[in-house]
C-alpha positions in Angstrom: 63.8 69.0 -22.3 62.7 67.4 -25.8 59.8 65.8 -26.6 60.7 62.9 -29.3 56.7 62.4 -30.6 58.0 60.9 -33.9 59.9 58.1 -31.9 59.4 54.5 -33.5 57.5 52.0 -31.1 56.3 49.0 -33.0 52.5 47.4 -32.9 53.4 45.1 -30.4 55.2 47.6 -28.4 52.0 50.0 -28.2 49.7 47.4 -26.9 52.0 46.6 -23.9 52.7 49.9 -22.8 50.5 50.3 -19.5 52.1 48.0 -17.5 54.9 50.0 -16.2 53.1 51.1 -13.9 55.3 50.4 -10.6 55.5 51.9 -7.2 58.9 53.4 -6.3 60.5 50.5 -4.9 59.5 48.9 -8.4 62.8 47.9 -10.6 62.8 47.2 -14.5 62.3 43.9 -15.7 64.0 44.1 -19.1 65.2 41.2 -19.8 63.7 39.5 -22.9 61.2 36.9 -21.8 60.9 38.3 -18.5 57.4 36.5 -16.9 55.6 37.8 -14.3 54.1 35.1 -11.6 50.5 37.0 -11.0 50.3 37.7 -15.3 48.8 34.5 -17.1 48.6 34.0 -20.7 44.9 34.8 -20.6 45.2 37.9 -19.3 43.6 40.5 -21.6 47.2 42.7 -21.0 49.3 39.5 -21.4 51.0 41.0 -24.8 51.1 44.5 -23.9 53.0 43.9 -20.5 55.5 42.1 -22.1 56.6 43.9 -24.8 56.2 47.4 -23.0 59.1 46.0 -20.2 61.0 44.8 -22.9 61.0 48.3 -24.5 61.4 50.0 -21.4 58.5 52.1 -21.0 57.3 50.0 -18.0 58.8 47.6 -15.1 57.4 45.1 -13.0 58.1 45.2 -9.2 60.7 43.3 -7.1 58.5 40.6 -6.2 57.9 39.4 -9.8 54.8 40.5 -9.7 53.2 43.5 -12.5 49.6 43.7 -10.6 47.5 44.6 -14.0 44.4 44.3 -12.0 45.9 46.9 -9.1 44.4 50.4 -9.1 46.8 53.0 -10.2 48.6 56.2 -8.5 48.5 59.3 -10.6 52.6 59.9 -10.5 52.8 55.9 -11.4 50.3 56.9 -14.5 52.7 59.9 -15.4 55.8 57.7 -15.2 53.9 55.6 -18.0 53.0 58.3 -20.0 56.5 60.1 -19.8 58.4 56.6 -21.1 55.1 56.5 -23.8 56.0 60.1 -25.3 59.9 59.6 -24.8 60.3 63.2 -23.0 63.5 63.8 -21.3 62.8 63.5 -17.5 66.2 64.5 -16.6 67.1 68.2 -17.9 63.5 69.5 -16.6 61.9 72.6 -15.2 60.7 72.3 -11.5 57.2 72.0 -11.7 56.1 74.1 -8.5 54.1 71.5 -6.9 54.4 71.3 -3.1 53.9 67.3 -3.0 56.6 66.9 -5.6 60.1 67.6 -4.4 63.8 66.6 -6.4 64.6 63.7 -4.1 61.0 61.7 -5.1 61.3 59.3 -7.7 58.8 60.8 -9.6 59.9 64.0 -9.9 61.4 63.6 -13.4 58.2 62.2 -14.9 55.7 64.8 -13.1 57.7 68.0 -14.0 58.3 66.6 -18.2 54.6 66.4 -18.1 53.9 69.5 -16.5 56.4 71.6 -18.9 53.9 70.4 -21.5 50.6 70.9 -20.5 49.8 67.6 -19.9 49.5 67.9 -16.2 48.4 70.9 -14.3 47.9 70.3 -10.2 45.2 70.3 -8.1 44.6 73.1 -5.8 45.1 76.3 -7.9 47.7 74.2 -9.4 49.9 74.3 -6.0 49.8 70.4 -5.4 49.9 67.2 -8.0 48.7 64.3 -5.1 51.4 61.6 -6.5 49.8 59.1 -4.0 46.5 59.8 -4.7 45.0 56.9 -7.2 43.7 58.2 -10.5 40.2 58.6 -11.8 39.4 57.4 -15.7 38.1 60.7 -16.2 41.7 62.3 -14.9 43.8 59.8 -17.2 41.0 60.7 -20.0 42.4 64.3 -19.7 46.2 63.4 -19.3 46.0 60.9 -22.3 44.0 63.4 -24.2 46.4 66.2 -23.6 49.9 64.1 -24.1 48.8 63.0 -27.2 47.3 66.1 -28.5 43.9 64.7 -29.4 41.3 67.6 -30.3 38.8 68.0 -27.4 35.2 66.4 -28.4 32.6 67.3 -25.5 29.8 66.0 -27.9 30.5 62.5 -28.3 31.0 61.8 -25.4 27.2 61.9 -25.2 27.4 58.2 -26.3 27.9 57.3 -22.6 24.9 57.8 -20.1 26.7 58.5 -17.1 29.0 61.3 -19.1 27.0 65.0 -19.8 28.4 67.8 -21.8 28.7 69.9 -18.8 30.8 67.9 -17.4 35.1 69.1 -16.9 36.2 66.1 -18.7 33.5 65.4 -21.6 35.4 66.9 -24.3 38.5 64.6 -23.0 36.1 61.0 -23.2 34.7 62.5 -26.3 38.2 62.6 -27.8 39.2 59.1 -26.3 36.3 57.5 -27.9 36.4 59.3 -31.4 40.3 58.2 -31.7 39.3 54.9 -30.4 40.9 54.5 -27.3 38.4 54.0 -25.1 34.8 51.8 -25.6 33.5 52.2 -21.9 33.7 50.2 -18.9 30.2 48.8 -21.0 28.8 50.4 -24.3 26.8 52.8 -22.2 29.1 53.7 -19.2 32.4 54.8 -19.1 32.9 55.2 -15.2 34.4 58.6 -15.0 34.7 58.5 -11.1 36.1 55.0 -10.7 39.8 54.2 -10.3 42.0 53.4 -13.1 44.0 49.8 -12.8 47.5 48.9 -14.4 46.2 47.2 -16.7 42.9 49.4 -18.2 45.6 52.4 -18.2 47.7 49.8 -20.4 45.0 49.5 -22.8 44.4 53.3 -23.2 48.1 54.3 -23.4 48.9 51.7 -25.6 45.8 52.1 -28.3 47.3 55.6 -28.4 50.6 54.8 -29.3 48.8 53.0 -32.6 46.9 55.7 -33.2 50.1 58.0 -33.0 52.0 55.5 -36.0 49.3 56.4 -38.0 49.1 59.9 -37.6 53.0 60.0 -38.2 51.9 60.2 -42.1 49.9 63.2 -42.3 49.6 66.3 -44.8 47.7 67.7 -47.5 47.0 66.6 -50.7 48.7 69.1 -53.2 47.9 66.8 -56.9 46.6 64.2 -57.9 47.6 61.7 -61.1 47.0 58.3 -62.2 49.6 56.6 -60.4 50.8 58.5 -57.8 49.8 61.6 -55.4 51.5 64.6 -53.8 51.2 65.3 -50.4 52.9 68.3 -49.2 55.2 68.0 -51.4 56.3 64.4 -51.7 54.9 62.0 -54.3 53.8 59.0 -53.2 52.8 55.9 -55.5 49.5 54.0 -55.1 49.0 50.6 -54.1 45.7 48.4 -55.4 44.3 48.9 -52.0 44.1 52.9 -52.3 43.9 53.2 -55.4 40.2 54.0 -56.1 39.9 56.5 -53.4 43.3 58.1 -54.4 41.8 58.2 -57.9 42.2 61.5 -60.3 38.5 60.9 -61.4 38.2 62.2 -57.5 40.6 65.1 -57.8 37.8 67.7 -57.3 36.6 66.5 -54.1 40.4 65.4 -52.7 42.1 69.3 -53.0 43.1 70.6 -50.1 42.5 67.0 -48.5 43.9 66.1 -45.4 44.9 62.2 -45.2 46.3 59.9 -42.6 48.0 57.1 -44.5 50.4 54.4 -43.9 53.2 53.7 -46.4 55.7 50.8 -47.6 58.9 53.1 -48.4 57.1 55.3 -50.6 54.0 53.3 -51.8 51.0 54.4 -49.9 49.3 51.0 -49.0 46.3 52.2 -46.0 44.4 55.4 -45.7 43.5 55.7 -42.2 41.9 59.0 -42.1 40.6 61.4 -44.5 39.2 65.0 -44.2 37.5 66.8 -47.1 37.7 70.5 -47.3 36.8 71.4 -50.8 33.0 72.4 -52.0 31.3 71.9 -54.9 29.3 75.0 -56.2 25.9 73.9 -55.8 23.8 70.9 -55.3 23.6 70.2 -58.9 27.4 70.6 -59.1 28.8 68.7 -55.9 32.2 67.7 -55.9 32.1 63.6 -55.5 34.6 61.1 -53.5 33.4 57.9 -55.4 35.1 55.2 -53.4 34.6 52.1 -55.9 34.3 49.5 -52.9 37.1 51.1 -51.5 38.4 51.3 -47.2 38.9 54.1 -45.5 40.7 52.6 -42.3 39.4 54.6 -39.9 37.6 58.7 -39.9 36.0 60.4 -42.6 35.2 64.0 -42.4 33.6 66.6 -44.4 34.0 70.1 -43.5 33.0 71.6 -46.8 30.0 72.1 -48.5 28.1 70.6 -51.8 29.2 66.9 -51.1 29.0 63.5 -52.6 30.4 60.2 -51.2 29.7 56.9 -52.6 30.4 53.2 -53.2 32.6 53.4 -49.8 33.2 51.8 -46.2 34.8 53.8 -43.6 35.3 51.7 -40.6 36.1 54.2 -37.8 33.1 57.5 -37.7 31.9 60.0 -40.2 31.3 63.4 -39.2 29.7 65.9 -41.2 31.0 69.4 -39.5 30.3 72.9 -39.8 31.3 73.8 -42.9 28.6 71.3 -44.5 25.9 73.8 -44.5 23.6 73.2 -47.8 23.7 70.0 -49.0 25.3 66.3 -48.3 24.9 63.3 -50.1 25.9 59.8 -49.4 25.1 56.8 -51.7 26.0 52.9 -50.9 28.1 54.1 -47.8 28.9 51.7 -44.6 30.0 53.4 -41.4 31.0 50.6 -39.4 31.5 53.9 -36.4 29.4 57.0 -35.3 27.8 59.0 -38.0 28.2 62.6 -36.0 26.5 65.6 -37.8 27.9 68.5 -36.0 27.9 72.5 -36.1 31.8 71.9 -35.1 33.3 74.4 -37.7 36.9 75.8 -39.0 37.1 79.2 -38.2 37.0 80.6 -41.5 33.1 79.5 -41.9 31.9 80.4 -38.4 30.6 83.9 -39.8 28.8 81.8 -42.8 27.4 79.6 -39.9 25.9 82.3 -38.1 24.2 84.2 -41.0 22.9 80.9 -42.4 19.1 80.7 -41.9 18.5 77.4 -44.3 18.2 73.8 -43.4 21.4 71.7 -43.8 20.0 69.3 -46.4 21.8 65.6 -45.4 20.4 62.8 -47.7 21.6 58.9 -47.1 20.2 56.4 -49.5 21.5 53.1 -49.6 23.8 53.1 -46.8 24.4 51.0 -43.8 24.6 53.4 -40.8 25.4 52.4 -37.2 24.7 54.9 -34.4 23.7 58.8 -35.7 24.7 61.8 -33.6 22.6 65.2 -34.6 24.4 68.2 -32.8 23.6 70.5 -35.9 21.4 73.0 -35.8 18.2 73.0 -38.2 19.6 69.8 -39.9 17.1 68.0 -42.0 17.9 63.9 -42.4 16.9 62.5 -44.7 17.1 58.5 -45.1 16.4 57.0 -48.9 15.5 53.9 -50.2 17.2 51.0 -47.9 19.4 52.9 -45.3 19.2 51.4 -42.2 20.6 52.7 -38.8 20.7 51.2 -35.4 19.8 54.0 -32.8 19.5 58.2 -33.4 20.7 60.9 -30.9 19.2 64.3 -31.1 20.3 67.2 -29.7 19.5 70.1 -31.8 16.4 71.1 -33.8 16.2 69.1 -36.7 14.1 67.5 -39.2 14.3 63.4 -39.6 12.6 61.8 -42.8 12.7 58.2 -43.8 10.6 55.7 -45.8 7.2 54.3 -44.3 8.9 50.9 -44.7 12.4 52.1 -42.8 11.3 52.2 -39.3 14.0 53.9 -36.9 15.0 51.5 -33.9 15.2 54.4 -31.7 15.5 57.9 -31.3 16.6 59.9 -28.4 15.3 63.3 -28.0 18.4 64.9 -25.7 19.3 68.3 -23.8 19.5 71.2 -27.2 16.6 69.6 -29.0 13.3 72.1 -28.9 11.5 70.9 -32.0 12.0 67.6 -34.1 9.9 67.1 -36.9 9.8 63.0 -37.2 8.5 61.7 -40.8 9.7 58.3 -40.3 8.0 55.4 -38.1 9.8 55.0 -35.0 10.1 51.4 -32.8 11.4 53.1 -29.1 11.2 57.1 -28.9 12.6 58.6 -25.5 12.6 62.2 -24.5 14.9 63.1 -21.9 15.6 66.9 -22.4 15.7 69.6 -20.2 13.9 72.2 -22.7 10.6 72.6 -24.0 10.2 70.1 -26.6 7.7 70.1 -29.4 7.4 67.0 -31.3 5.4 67.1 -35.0 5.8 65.4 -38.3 3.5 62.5 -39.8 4.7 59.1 -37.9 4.0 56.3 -36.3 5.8 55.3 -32.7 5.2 52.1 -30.9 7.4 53.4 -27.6 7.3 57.0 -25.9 9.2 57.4 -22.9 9.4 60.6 -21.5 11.7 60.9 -18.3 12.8 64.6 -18.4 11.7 67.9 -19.7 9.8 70.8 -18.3 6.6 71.0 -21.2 6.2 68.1 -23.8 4.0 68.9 -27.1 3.7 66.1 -29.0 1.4 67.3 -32.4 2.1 64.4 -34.9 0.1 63.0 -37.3 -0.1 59.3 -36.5 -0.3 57.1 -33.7 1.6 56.2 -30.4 0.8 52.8 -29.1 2.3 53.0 -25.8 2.7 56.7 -24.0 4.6 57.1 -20.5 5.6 59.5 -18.2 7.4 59.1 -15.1 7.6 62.9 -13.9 5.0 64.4 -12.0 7.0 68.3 -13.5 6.7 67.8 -16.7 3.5 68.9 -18.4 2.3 67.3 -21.8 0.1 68.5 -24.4 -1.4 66.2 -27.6 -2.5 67.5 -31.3 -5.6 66.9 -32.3 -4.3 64.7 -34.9 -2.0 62.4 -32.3 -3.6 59.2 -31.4 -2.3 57.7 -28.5 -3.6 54.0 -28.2 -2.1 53.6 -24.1 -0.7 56.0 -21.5 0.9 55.3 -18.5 1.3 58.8 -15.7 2.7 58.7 -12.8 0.9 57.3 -9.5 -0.8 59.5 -7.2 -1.8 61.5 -10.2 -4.8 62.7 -12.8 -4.6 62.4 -16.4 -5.5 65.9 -16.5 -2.8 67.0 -14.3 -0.6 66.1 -16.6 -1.8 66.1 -19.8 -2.7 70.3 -20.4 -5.7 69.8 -23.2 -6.9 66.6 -21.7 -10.2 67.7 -21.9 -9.9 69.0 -25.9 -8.4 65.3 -26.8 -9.6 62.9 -24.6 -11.4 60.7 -27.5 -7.9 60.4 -29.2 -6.0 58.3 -26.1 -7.5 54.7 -25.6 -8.9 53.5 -22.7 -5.5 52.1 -20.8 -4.6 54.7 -18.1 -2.4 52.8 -15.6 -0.1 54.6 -13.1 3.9 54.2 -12.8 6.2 55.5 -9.8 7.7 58.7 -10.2 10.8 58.6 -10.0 11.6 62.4 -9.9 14.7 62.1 -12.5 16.7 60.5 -14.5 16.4 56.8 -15.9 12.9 55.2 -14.8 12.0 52.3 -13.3 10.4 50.0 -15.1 6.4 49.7 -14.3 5.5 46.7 -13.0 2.6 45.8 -15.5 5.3 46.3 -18.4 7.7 43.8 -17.0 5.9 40.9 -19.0 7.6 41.9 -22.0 11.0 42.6 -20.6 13.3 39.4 -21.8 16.4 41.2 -20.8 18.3 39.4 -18.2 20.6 41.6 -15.5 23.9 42.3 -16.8 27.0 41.7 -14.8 29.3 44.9 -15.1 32.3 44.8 -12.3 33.3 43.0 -9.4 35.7 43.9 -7.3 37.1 42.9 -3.8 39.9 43.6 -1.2 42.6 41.2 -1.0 44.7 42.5 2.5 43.2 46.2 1.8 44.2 45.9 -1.6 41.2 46.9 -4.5 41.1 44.2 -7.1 38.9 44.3 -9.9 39.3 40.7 -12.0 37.9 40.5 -15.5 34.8 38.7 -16.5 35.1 35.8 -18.5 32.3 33.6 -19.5 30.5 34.9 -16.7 33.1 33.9 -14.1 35.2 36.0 -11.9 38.2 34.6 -10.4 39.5 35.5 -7.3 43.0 35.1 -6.2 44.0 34.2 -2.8 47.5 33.2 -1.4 47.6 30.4 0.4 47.6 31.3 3.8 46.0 32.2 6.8 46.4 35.5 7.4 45.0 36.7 4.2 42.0 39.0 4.9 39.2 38.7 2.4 37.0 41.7 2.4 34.6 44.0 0.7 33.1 41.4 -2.1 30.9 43.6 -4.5 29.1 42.9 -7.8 27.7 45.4 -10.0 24.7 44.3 -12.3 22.9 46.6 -15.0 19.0 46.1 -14.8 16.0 48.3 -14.5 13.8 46.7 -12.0 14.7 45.3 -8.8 17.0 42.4 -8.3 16.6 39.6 -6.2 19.9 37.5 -5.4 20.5 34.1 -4.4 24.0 32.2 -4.0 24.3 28.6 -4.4 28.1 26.5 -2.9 28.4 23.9 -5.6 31.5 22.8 -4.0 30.5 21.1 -0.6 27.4 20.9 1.5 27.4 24.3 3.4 24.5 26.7 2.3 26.2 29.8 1.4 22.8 31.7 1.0 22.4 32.0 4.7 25.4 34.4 4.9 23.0 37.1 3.3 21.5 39.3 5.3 17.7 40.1 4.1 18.8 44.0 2.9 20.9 42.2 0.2 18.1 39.7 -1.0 16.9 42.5 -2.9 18.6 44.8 -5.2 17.2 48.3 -5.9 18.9 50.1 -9.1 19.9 53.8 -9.0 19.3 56.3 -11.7 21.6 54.8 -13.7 19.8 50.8 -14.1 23.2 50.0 -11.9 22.2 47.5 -8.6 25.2 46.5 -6.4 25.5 43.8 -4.3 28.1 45.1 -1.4 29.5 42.6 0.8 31.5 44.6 3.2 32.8 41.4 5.1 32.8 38.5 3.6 35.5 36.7 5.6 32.2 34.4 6.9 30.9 33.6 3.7 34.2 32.1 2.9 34.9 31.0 6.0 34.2 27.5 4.7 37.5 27.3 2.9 40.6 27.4 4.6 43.0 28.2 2.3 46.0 27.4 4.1 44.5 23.6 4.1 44.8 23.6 0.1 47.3 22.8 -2.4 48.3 25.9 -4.5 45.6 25.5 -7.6 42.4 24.3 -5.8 39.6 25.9 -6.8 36.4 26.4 -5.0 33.1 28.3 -6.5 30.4 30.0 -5.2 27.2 30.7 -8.7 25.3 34.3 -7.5 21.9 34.6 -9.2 20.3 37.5 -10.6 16.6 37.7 -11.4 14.5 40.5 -12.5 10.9 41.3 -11.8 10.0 39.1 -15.2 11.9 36.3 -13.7 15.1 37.2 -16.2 18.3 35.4 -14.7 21.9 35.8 -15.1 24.2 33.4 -13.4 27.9 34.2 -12.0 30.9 31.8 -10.6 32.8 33.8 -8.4 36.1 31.2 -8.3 38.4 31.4 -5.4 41.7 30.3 -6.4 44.5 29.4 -4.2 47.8 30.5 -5.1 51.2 30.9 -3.9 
C-alpha cells in the first residue's frame, strides 16, 4: 500500500472534499457539472461538494441527492479520508476487525487507514462499528492522525465544554491551532455530537489547504540579499517576503523552520515560521524585525533571547519551552492565539527542569487577541499600548500592565496556584480546582469564583463586585483588599465562607446579597444582577427528524429552514432548538402565516427553559407532527413556504427571534 501525501489537489478541490460521503449503495457522480437536487447554491458546502465529485474523492448517491446536512457513518468518514490522502485501498493488509470483512464495501478504505495509524477499533481494537455514526471528537482524532498534525491538549482549552483530561483534547487542540476547526460556536466545540456530510466536508477539506502549504517545508541553511537556501535549494525573494527573509535578520532566521509557498522558484508567501536560534543574553537578543511584513499563518519561538518587531502574523504565536529568560515583542499584531507554553524540544527539557527564574515576556505596542499562559512562573508583561481581548491562566505566573491598560478578562483555570495581577482587570473568573492565591496591586470591577477548594485573594486594591456560587470553596481577604460588594451563596453566613471574616470585615461594603449555589461548573446568573445583563439568548443548533432521519439545517439570518417532501406520509418529529443563555428562558411561538395559534401546542414544561452547566437551554419537541399539523403539505405546490417566529427572553427581558421555515419540496 502507498500513501501519495504529496499528491496535487488544487484550492478548490480541498474545500469540496467532504461530500463523498455516500452509503454503499451510493455511486460516483463525476461528471463535470454534476448538480445535486437537495444541494443549493447557498449552501455553505456548495463549492466543496462539487469540485470534491469532480475529483473523485466523493460521490453523491443514486437518487441525486448528496445529503450535506445528514449525520455521517464512521466507515463513510474513512472512505473520505482514504480518497483525501490518496492511499491505495486495493493491495491492503486485513485490518483484524470483526465488523469489517473483504466482501463490505468499505473494507478497502477501513484497512488503508488502519495500516497507518489512523484508525484503531473499538473494543481492545477487535471491532471498528462501520454503521455506527461518528462523533466530532472521533473525526478530530482520525483527521488529526491522517494528517499528521502534532497533538495540542492545551489549546483546546479555548473551548468550555473540552478539558485537558479529556482522550481527544490534544486532537481539538491540534484541529484548532492548524485551523480546521472554530467550534460548533466560539466557546463550544460539541465533542459528543454527531458529525454531518457536510461539517466533515469542511474539516477534511481545510486540511487538504493546510497540507499544500506544508508541501514547502525545510530549514533555513543561508541567507543573502536576494535569495535564501532552504535545505539546500536557493530560492529567490519576492517584494512580499522580502523583509522577513531579510539578511539584516540572518541571526534570528538560522536553523529556521519555514512553511512557504512558491511561484517556480520565487518564494512569494510565508505561511509558517519557527525560530530556533538564541541570542546570548538579553542585551544581545537575536531580532526578526518584520518591516510591516505577513507571516501567513504561525509563528513560533522555541529559543531563547528573542526579539520580534514591526510584524503581523495572522494565524497564533506560541512562545514554547525553549523561551526560558527573556522575550520581546515590539509593534506586533497576532490576529490568532498568543499561547505561552512549557511545550519544549527535547534537547532543552533538562534546561527546563533546572530553571528556577521567571520567563521574562514583555509586549509593548502590540495588538494581541486571546493570551494562553500554560508556562510555568512566566511573568507578562504588557508596555505602553498593548491591548488584548481576554487572558487564560493556567500556571503560576506574574501579569503586569499599565494603570491605563485595563485587561478585559482574565481567567484563572485548573494549574494556576498563585497569580500576581499588576494590571486593572474589567471581568476576573476563578474556576480552578487548586488552591489559588491571588496578590499583586490592582483594581477588578468583576470576581467570579465558581470552582476551587480555598481562595486567597491578598491584593492591594479594590474589587467592586465579589461572588461566590459554591458553598465548598472557602475564601480569605488581605488586609489591604477592599471589596466594595459580595454576593455568597443562599442559605449561607458570610463567615462561613469567608475564613478571616471577622479580621476584615470593615474592608467589604455593606452589600451582602445571596445567589443559588449551584454546586459546579458555570453559575447561574443572580437574579438582582440580571438588570445589567443586555445579552440576548443565542441560537446555537436546531435539529429535527425528517422520516427518522437527524437533520441539522444551518442558521442564516436567524432562520432555519426545514425541508419537507410534499407528501403525506412524511413524519415530522423531534423539533429541538438549542439557545446559549445564563438565566432561564421563557419561549413563546407566534404562526405568522394563518390564524391558528401555534403557542397552544406547548406544553407548560417547555414555557420555561432552565440552562445546564454549560449556559445551553433546549427546547425539545419530541412530536411535533400537531404543531404542524396545520399544514398539509401534500395540499401545496412544491416551493410554499410557511413560518412559524420562536421567542426567547431572558430574565432582563433580552429577546432573540427565530423563523423556523417549512419548505415544501419535491
Amino acid at each position: 500500500m502507498t500513501n501519495n501525501k504529496n499528491k496535487f489537489i488544487t484550492a478548490t478541490a480541498a474545500a469540496a472534499m467532504v461530500a463523498s460521503i455516500a452509503t454503499p449503495t451510493a455511486v460516483a457522480q463525476a461528471a463535470p457539472g454534476v448538480e445535486f437536487s437537495d444541494l443549493a447554491p447557498a449552501n455553505a458546502f456548495y463549492d466543496e461538494i462539487h469540485t470534491l465529485v469532480q475529483d473523485n474523492i466523493m460521490s453523491g448517491f443514486t437518487d441525486g441527492t448528496v445529503r450535506a446536512n445528514v449525520e455521517i457513518t464512521r466507515a463513510q468518514a474513512a472512505k473520505i479520508i482514504a480518497n483525501a490522502l490518496d492511499l491505495d485501498t486495493t493491495t491492503v493488509k486485513d485490518p483484524n476487525f470483526d465488523d469489517v470483512g473483504q466482501g463490505n464495501w468499505h473494507y478497502g478504505y477501513v484497512a488503508a487507514l488502519k495500516e497507518i495509524g489512523v484508525i484503531k477499533g473499538d473494543s481492545n481494537g477487535t471491532v471498528f462499528r462501520p454503521k455506527d455514526t461518528i462523533t466530532r471528537a472521533e473525526l478530530a482524532a482520525f483527521i488529526t492522525r491522517g494528517f499528521e498534525y502534532g497533538e495540542n491538549p492545551g489549546l483546546a482549552a479555548q473551548f468550555d465544554d473540552v478539558s485537558n483530561s479529556n482522550w481527544y483534547a490534544g486532537y481539538v487542540g491540534a484541529l484548532k491551532e492548524n485551523g480546521v476547526t472554530r467550534g460548533k460556536t466560539a466557546t463550544k466545540f460539541a465533542p459528543h455530537d454527531n458529525i454531518t456530510r457536510g461539517e466533515v466536508a469542511a474539516f477534511v477539506s481545510r486540511s487538504i489547504d493546510n497540507q499544500q502549504a506544508q508541501e514547502q517545508k525545510g530549514t533555513i541553511d543561508a541567507i543573502t540579499a536576494t535569495s535564501v537556501d532552504i535545505d539546500g535549494t536557493s530560492y529567490q525573494l519576492s517584494d512580499q517576503v522580502k523583509s522577513i527573509l531579510h539578511d539584516t535578520n540572518r541571526d534570528a532566521l538560522e536553523n529556521a523552520v519555514l512553511s512557504f509557498e512558491t511561484d517556480d522558484s520565487t518564494i512569494t508567501k510565508v505561511t509558517s515560521l519557527e525560530i530556533t536560534s538564541s541570542g546570548q543574553d538579553q542585551e544581545n537578543p537575536v531580532v526578526l524585525n518584520g518591516q510591516d511584513a505577513t507571516i501567513d499563518g504561525n509563528l513560533k519561538v522555541n529559543a531563547d533571547y528573542v526579539t520580534v518587531k514591526n510584524l503581523t502574523v495572522k494565524g497564533n504565536v506560541e512562545l514554547a519551552g525553549d523561551t526560558q529568560q527573556h522575550f520581546n515583542a515590539e509593534n506586533v499584531t497576532v490576529e490568532g492565539t498568543t499561547i505561552i507554553s512549557s511545550q519544549a524540544s527535547i534537547a532543552s527539557v533538562a534546561t527546563i527542569v533546572n530553571n528556577t527564574n521567571q520567563s521574562e515576556i514583555i509586549f509593548a505596542n502590540s495588538s494581541l487577541q486571546d493570551v494562553e499562559i500554560s508556562k510555568k512562573d512566566s511573568a507578562i508583561e504588557l508596555k505602553d499600548n498593548t491591548s488584548l481581548a481576554k487572558m487564560a491562566v493556567s500556571s503560576n505566573a506574574t501579569i503586569q500592565a499599565p494603570d491605563q491598560a485595563a485587561i478585559p478578562e482574565v481567567n484563572v483555570k485548573d494549574g494556576a496556584e498563585q497569580v500576581e495581577l499588576n494590571a486593572a482587570v474589567t471581568d476576573l473568573s476563578i474556576d480552578s480546582r487548586n488552591n489559588v492565591t491571588l496578590t499583586g496591586e490592582t483594581m477588578i470591577d468583576h470576581v467570579r469564583v465558581t470552582n476551587g477548594q480555598q481562595v486567597s485573594i491578598d491584593i492591594k486594591g479594590t474589587i467592586k463586585d465579589f461572588i461566590t456560587s459554591k458553598i465548598e470553596t472557602m475564601l480569605n481577604f488581605g488586609f489591604d483588599t477592599k471589596v466594595d460588594a459580595i454576593e455568597i451563596p443562599e442559605n449561607t453566613r458570610i463567615e462561613d465562607i469567608v475564613k478571616n471574616f471577622n479580621d476584615i470585615k470593615g474592608n467589604i461594603g455593606e452589600k451582602q446579597t445571596s445567589v443559588p449555589d449551584i454546586g459546579g461548573g458555570s453559575p447561574t446568573e443572580p437574579e438582582d444582577s440580571q438588570d445589567g445583563d443586555e445579552t440576548a439568548p443565542v441560537i446555537n443548533e436546531l435539529s429535527y427528524k425528517l422520516n427518522g432521519e437527524t437533520i441539522r439545517p444551518n442558521l442564516s439570518q436567524n432562520s432555519y429552514t426545514v425541508e419537507v417532501p410534499s407528501q403525506s406520509d412524511n413524519t415530522l418529529s423531534a423539533l429541538s432548538l438549542e439557545v446559549e443563555d445564563e438565566s432561564n428562558v421563557y419561549v413563546t411561538v407566534t404562526d405568522n402565516i394563518n390564524s391558528v395559534d401555534v403557542d397552544d401546542f406547548l406544553d407548560d414544561d417547555l414555557r420555561t427553559l432552565e440552562p445546564n452547566s454549560q449556559g445551553v437551554a433546549t427546547l425539545d419537541l419530541t412530536n411535533v407532527t400537531d404543531l404542524f399539523s396545520f399544514i398539509n403539505f401534500s395540499n401545496y405546490e412544491v416551493g410554499t413556504e410557511k413560518t412559524i417566529t420562536i421567542t426567547f427572553t431572558d430574565e432582563a427581558d433580552n429577546a432573540t427571534d427565530v423563523d423556523v421555515k417549512v419548505l415544501v419540496v419535491e
